[in-house]
N, C-alpha and C positions, 0 to 999 in steps of 0.2 A: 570524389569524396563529397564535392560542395554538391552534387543532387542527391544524395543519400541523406545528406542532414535536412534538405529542403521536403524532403517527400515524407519523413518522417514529421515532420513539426507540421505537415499541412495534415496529417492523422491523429492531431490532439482527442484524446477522448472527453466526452459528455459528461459531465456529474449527472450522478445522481439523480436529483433535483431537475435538470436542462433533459435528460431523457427522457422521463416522466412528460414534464410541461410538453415536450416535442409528442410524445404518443397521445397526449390529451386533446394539444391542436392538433393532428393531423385527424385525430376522431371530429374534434367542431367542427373542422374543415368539410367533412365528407359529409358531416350532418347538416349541414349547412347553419349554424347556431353561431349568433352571435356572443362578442366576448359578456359585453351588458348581459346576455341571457344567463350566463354561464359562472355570472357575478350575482345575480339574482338567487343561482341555484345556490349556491356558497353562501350567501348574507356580507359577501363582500362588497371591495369601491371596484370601479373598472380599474382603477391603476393596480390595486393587489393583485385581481385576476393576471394583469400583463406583465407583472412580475414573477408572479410565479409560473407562470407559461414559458418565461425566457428562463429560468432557473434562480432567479435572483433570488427567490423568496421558497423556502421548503414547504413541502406541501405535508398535510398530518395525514395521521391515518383514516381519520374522522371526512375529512374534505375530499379522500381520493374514494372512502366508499359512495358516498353522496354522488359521486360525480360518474363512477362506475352504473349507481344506480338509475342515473338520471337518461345514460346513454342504454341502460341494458346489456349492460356489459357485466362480465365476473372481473374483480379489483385483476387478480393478473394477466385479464387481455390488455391493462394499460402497463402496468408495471415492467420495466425495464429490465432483458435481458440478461446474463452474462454472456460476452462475446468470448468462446470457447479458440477461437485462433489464436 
C-alpha cells in the first residue's frame, strides 16, 4: 500500500504555466539561446524570464506568440498537451 501511495505522489502533474515554461526551455535549450536573449525577445528582466520558465509567473498570449515567432515555431508546437491516459 505504502509504494502505491509513493509512486503516485512522485507522478504529481505540471500546471499549466510549468509545461509551457518546460516546452519553451527545452526549445532554448536545443536552440542554443540564452535566458538574457529570450528576455530581450519579451522586453522583460532575466529574473521574469526565469520565472516564468519555472511556472511561477503565467505566461500571456501576447509573449507565447512572440516567442513562437522568434523560434519559428506555430504557438501550438509549444503549447501543452492534454495527457489522454
Amino acid at each position: 500500500m505504502e509504494q502505491n501511495r509513493n509512486n503516485s505522489e512522485s507522478r504529481q502533474a505540471f500546471t499549466y504555466d510549468e509545461a509551457l515554461g518546460f516546452a519553451i526551455e527545452q526549445q532554448r535549450f536545443a536552440e542554443k539561446v540564452n535566458q538574457e536573449t529570450l528576455a530581450l525577445v519579451l522586453s522583460l528582466s532575466k529574473s521574469t524570464i526565469s520565472r516564468k520558465l519555472r511556472g511561477k509567473v503565467p505566461w500571456t498570449a501576447v509573449e507565447l506568440s512572440l516567442v513562437a515567432d522568434f523560434f519559428s515555431l506555430n504557438e501550438s508546437d509549444l503549447t501543452p498537451k492534454r495527457d489522454t491516459k
